[in-house]
ZALUM-720744 format. One record per residue (C-alpha): residue in one letter; y negated, x negated, z negated. Coordinates in pm, whole numbers, plus 50000, padded with zeros to 5 digits. Layout:
aYXZ ...
% end
This chain:
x313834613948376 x315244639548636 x317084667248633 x319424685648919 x318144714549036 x321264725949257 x325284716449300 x325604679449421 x328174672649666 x330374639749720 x332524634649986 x334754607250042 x335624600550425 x338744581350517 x337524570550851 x339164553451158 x336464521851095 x335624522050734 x336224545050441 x332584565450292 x331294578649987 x328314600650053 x326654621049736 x323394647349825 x321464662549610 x318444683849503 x316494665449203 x313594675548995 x311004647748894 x308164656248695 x307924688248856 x308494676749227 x311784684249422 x313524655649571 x316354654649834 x318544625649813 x321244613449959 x323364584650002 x325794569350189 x328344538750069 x330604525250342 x333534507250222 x336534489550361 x339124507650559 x341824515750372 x339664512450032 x341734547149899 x344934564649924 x344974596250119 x345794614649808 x341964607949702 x341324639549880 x343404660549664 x342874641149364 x339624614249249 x341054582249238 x339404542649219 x338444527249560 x340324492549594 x339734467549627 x336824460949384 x333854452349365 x332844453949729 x330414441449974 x327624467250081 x325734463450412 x322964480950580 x322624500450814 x326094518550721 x325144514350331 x321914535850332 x319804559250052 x317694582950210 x315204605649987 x312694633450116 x309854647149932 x306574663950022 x307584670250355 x308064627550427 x311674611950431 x312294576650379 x315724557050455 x316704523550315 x319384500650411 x321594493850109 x322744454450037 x325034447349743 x328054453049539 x330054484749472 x332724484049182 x334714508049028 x333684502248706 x331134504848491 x329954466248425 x328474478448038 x332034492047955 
% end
C-alpha cells in the first residue's frame, strides 16, 4: 500500500514525432518517500488537440509501448533507477 504525499502531475504532449503521457509523483511506502515518474509515448496523432482543454481517450487503442521512449523511472534513498517500458496501453480498464 502507498499513499501520495504531494499533487501528482500528468501532462499529455502532442509532439511533432509521437504524442506523451508523463505522470510524477511523490509516494509514501512504508514510511519511505518515493519519486516516480513515467513516461508513455504513443502514436502521433493518438488525441485531438482539444485534450489539452478537456481529458479525452487516446486512439487508437490498445497500443504498442517501446523502450527507450516508454520508460518508469523511480528514486529513493538518494539512488534512481530507469526502466524501459515494453507493452500495451489501452484506454480502458480490461476488469470493466
Amino acid at each position: 500500500n502507498y499513499s501520495s504525499t504531494t499533487k501528482s502531475i500528468m501532462t499529455v504532449t502532442l509532439g511533432k514525432t509521437a504524442d506523451t503521457l508523463s505522470l510524477k509523483s511523490s509516494v509514501d511506502i512504508d514510511g519511505f518517500t518515493v519519486q516516480v515518474s513515467d513516461v508513455t509515448s504513443l502514436a502521433l496523432g493518438s488525441w485531438p488537440k482539444t485534450v489539452l482543454q478537456h481529458p479525452a481517450l487516446f486512439s487508437p487503442s490498445p497500443q504498442t509501448l517501446t523502450e527507450p521512449s516508454s520508460n518508469f523511472t523511480y528514486s529513493v534513498f538518494g539512488e534512481t533507477t530507469e526502466l524501459g517500458v515494453s507493452g500495451t496501453a489501452s484506454d480502458s480498464d480490461p476488469a470493466e
